[in-house]
C-alpha positions as CSV (number, residue, x, y, z in Angstrom):
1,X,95.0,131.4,216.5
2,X,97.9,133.2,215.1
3,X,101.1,131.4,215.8
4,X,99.8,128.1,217.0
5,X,99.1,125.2,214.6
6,X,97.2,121.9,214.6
7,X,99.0,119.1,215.6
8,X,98.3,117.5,212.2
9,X,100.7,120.1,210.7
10,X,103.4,120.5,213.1
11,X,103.1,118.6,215.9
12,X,102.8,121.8,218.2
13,X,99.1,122.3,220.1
14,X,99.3,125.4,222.6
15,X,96.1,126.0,222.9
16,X,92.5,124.3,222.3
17,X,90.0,122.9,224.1
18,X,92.2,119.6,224.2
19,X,95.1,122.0,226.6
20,X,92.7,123.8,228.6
21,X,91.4,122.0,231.7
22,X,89.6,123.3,234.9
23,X,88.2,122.0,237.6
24,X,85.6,123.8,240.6
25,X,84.5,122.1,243.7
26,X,81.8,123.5,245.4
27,X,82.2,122.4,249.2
28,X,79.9,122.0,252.3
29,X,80.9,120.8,255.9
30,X,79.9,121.1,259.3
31,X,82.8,120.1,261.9
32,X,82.8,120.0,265.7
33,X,85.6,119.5,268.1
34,X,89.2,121.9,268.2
35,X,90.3,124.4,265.9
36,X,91.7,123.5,262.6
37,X,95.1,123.7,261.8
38,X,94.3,126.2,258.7
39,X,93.8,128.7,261.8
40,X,96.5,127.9,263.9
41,X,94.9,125.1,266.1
42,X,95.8,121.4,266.2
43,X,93.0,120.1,264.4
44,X,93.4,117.1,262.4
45,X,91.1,118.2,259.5
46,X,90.4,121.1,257.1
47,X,87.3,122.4,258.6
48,X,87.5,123.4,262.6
49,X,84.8,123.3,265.4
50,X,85.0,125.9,267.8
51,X,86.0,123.5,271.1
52,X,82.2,122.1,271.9
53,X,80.5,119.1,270.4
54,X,78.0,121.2,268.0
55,X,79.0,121.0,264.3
56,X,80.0,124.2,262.6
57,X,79.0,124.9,259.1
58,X,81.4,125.5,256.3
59,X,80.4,126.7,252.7
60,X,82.9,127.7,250.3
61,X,84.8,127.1,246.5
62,X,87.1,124.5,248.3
63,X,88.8,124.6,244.9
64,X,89.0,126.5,241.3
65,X,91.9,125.3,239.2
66,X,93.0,125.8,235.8
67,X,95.2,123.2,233.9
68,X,97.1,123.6,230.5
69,X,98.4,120.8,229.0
70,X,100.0,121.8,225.7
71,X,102.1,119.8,223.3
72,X,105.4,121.2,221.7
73,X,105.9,117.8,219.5
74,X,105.0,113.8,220.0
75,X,107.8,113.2,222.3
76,X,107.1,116.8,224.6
77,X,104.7,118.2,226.5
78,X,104.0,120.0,229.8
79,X,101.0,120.3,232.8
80,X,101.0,123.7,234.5
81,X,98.2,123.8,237.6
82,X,97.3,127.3,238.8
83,X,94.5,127.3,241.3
84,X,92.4,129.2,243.9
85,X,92.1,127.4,247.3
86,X,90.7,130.3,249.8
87,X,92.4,130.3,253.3
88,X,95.7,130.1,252.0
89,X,98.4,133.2,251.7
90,X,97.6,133.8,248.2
91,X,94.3,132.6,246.7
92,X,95.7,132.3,243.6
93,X,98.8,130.4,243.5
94,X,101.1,127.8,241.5
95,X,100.1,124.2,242.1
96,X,102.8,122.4,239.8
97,X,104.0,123.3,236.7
98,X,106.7,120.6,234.7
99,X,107.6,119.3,231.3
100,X,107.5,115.8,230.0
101,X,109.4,114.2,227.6
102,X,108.0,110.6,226.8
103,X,109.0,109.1,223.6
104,X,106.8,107.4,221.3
105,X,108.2,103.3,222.9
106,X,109.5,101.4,219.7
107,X,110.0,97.7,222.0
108,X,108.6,96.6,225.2
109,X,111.3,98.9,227.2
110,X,109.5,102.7,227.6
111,X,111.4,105.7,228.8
112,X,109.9,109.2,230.6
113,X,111.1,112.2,232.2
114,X,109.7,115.3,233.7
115,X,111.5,118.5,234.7
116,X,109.9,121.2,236.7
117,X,107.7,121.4,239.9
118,X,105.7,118.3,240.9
119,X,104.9,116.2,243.8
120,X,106.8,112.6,243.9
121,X,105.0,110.0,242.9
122,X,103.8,108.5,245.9
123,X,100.3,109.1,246.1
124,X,97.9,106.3,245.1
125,X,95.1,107.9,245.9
126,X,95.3,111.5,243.6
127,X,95.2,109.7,240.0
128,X,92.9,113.3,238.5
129,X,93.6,116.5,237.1
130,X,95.5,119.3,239.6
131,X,96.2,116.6,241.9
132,X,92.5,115.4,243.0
133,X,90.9,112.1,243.9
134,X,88.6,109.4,242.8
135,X,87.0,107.8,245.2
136,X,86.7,110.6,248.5
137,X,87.2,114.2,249.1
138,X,89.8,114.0,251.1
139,X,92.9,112.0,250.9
140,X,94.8,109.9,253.7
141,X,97.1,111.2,256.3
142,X,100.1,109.9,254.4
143,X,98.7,111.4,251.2
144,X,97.9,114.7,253.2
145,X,100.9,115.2,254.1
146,X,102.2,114.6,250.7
147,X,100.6,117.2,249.6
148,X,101.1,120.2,252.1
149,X,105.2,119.6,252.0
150,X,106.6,116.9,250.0
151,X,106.4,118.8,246.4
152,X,110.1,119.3,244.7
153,X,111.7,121.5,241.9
154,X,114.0,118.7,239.6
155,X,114.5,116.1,237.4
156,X,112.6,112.8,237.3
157,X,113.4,109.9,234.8
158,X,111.6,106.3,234.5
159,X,112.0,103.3,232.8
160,X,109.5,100.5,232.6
161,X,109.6,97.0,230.7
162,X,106.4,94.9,229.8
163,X,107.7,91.3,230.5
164,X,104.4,89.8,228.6
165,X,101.9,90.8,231.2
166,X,103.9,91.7,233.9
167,X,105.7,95.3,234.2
168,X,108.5,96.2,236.2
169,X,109.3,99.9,236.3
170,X,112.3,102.2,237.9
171,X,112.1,106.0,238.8
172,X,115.0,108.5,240.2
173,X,115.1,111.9,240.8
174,X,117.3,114.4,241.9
175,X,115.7,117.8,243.6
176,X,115.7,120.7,245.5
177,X,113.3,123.7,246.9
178,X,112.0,120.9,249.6
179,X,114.0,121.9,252.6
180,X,111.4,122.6,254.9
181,X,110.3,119.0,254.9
182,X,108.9,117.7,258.3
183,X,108.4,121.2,259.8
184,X,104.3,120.6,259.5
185,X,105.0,117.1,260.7
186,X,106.9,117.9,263.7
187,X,105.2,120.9,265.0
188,X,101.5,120.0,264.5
189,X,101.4,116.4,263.5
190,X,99.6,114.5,260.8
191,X,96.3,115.6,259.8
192,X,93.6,114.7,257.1
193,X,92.8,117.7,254.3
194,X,93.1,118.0,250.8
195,X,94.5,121.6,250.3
196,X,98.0,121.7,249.0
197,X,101.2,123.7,249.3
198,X,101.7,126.6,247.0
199,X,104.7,127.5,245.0
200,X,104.9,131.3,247.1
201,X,102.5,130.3,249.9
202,X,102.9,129.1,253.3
203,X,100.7,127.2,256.0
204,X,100.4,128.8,259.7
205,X,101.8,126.8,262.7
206,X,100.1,126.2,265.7
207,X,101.6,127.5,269.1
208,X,105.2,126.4,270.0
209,X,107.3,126.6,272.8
210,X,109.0,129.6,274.1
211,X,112.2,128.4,272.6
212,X,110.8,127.3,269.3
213,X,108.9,130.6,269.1
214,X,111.8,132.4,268.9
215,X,113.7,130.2,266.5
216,X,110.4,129.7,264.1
217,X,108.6,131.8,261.6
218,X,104.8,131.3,263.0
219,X,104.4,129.7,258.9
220,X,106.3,127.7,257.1
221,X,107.1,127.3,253.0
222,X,107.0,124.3,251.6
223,X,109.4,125.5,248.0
224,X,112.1,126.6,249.5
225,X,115.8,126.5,248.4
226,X,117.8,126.9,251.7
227,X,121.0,124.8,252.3
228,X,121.6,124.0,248.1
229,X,121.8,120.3,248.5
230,X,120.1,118.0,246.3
231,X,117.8,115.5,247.9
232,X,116.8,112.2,245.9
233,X,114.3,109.6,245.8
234,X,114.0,106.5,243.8
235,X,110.9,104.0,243.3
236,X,111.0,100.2,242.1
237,X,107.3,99.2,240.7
238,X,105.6,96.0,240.1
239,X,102.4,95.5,238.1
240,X,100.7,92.3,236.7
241,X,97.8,92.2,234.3
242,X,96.5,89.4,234.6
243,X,95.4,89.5,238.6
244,X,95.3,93.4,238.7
245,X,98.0,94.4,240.8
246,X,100.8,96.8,241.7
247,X,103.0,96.7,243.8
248,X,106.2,99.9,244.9
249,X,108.7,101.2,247.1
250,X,110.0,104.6,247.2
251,X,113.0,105.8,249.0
252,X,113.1,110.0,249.6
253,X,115.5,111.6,251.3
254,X,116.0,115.4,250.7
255,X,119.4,115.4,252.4
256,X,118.8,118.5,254.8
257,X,122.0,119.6,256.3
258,X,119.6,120.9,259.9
259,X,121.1,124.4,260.5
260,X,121.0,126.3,257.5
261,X,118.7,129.2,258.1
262,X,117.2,132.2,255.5
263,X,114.4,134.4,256.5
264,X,111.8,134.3,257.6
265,X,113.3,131.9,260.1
266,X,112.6,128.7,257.5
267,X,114.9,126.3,258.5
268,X,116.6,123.0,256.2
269,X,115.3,120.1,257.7
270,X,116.9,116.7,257.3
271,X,114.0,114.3,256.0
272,X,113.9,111.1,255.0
273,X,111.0,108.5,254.6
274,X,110.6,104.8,253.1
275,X,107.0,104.5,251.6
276,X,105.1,100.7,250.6
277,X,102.0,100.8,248.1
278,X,99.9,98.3,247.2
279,X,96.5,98.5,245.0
280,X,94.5,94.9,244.1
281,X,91.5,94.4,241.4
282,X,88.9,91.8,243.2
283,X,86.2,91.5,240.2
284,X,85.3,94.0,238.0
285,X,83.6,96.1,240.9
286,X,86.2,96.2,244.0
287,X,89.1,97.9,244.3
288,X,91.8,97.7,247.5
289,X,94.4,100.0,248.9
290,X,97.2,100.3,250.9
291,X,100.1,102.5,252.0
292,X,102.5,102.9,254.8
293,X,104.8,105.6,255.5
294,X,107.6,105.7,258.1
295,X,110.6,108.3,258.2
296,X,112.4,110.1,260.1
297,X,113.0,114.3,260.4
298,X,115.6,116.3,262.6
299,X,116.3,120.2,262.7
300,X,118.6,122.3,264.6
301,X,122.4,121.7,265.9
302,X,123.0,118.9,268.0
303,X,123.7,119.2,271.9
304,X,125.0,116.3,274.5
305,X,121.0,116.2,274.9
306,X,120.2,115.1,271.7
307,X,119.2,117.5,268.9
308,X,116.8,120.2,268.9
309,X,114.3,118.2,266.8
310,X,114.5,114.4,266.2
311,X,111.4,112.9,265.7
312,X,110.5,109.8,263.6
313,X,106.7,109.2,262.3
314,X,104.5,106.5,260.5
315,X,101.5,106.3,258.8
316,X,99.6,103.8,257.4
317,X,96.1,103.0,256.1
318,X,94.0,100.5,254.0
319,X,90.4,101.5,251.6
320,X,88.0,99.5,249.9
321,X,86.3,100.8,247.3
322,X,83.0,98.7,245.9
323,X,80.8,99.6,243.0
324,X,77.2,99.8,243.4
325,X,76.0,100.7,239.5
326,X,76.6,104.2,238.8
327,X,77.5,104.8,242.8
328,X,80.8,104.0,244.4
329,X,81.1,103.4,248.2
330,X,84.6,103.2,250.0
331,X,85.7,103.2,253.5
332,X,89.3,103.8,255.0
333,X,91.2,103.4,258.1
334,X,93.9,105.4,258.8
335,X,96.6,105.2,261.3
336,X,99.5,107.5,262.5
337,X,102.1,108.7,264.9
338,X,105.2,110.9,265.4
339,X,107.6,109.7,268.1
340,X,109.6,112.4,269.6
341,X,113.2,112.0,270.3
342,X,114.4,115.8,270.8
343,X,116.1,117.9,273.2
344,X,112.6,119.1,275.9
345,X,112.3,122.9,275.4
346,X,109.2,123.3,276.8
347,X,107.1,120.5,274.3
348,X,106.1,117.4,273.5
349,X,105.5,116.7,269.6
350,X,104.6,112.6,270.9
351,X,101.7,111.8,268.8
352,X,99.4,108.6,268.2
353,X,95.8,108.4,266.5
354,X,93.6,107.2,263.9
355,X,90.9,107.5,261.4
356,X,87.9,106.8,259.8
357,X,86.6,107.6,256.3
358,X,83.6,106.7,255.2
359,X,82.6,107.9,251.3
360,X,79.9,108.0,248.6
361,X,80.4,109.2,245.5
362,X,78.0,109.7,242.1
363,X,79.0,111.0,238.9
364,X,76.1,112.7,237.6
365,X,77.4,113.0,234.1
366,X,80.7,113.3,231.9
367,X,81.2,116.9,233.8
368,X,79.6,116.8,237.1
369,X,80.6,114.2,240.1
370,X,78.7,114.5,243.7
371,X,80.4,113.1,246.9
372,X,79.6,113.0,250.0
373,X,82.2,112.0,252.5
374,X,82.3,111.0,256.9
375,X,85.9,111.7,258.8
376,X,86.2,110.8,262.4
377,X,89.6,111.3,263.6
378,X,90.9,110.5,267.5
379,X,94.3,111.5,268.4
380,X,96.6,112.5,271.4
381,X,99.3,114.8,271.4
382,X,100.7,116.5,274.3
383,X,101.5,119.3,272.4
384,X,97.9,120.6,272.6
385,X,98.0,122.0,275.9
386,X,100.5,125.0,274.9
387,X,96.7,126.2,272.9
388,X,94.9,125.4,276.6
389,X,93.2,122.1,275.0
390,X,93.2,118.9,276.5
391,X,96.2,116.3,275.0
392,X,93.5,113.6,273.5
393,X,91.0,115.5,270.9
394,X,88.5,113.5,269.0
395,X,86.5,115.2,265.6
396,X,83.4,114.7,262.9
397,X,83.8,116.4,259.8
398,X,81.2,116.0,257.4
399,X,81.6,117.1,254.0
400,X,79.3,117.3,250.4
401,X,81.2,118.0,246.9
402,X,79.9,119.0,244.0
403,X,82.9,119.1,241.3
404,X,83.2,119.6,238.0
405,X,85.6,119.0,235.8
406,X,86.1,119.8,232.0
């Protein structure tokens, strides 16, 4: 190809089959119960019933992505997602797109840093190209969430030393285009879906208030610039391996100021969270998990009643994963809930539930991988009864995937 050599002559690799990536996942579901948030309900997953107890059927693309991955030199190179994800604002949107510099380590201290738009690394569950899991099709609530509004424009540096086995690393970051933070959390509650927020696009919002109606778009953007403060977050991690295990904190805080405002009535929320990971090696065939997540997000100007929203939420969850030959089987339990604090207008954004997640999963060769996944999730949320639906919901989603990567 005409201005792009090999890497064996300059360094520089644009594009070959080495920086072209996709990945399709070919999805089908039935789900019973309420109406999924992805149509303005309170549903807790990505597929909806229609209200009664008979499943609905789903079939669809759940995802077509394209990755490039091209190198400018040893120490630089970059990962640009672009994907289809039907149901959103734009089918075709930016997923994340950021450079990294790593240079080649010359002692047992190792330095990286990426520029651009990613998510944070919280997540220890999406460890695959564009984002996606290993081990079910769709991610916890914690890592849900993640992944519909906590994605940043900035700059991200690490440094990591191997102390003979063990490995301690340290990651900052400074940011922006994250303001909206918390509006999801606080105006629908957690949920359990593995669709994620889109450089342009926006998720719906299920009903509101009177007062809130009037002061909310009925969506809300998850990149957007609004009060031109940069937020922060910084991680401490702990790895040994010789018993396989890894141990982090992260610290985020995106420093909304509460009342700046741009249009379409997207407001800068103040958000701030602490988040615990843990992952364990038992054998050679059983892998453990564990995350919790508990913050805090406010919006609006404050009154002698309190602020228009205060609300603080937690999340946490624990997966096994066991290896049965080719086959791997894991199961999850989830926890969550949002405790309101805000000046009453009308709602209730008090939340408590949990879930269950039950998944199989066979890669049928280098390119192929079939899962097939069970997610019961039982929550209350007063909330509900501004869409006419009783406060405590319960819903089965059941859910095949046939992806392919390459």
């Amino acid at each position: 190809m005409a201005g792009v050599a090999t890497r064996a002559d300059s360094q520089v690799l644009l594009f070959s089959p080495e920086t072209l990536h996709g990945v399709v996942d070919v999805r089908l579901a039935g789900a019973d119960g309420e109406r999924s948030f992805t149509g303005g309900g309170f549903g807790k997953t990505i597929y909806g019933g229609d209200g009664s107890a008979s499943l609905q059927g789903h079939a669809n693309v759940a995802l077509a992505a394209l990755e490039w991955t091209p190198s400018i030199n040893w120490d630089w190179n970059a990962v640009v997602d672009v994907a289809y994800q039907p149901g959103q604002e734009h089918d075709v949107d930016l997923l994340q797109a950021y450079a990294v510099f790593k240079p080649t380590p010359r002692s047992a201290t190792r330095f990286q840093a990426r520029f651009g738009y990613f998510y944070p690394p919280v997540s220890l569950e999406n460890d695959r190209r564009v984002w996606g899991l290993t081990d079910t099709i769709t991610p916890s609530a914690i890592n849900s969430w993640i992944g519909e509004e906590v994605k940043v424009v900035g700059a991200e540096a690490s440094v990591s030393h191997d102390f003979g086995g063990d490995k301690v690393a340290a990651t900052g970051a400074l940011f922006g285009y994250d303001d909206t933070s918390g509006t999801l959390l606080s105006y629908r509650g957690w949920a359990l879906d593995d669709r994620q927020s889109q450089l342009t696009g926006s998720f719906p919002l299920p009903p509101r208030s009177p007062f809130f109606d009037q002061i909310q778009s009925d969506d809300t953007y998850s990149a957007v610039e609004i009060d031109h403060r940069l937020g922060y977050y910084a991680k401490l991690a702990w790895s040994s391996g010789e018993a396989p295990i890894t141990l982090e904190a992260l610290r985020y805080d995106n420093r909304g100021d509460r009342t700046s405002i741009v249009a379409p009535r997207q407001w800068a929320w103040a958000t701030s969270f602490t988040d615990l990971g843990a992952t364990a090696k038992i054998g050679e065939h059983t892998r453990l998990k564990a995350q919790a997540l508990s913050g805090r997000t406010q919006m609006g100007f404050e009154t002698p009643a309190g602020l228009w929203v205060d609300v603080n939420f937690r999340s946490a969850y624990l997966s096994a994963t066991q290896d049965v030959g080719a086959n791997s089987l894991t199961l999850r339990a989830d926890m969550f809930d949002v405790k309101d604090r805000s000046l009453a207008f009308g709602d209730d954004k008090n939340e408590h539930g949990w879930a269950l997640t039950g998944a199989w999963r066979r890669p049928l060769n280098k390119y192929l991988d079939w899962r097939l996944e069970t997610l019961w999730v039982e929550s209350a949320r007063l909330e509900r009864v501004l869409a006419g639906e009783a406060p405590r919901q319960a819903q089965t989603t059941l859910q095949s995937s046939l992806r392919a990567t390459f």
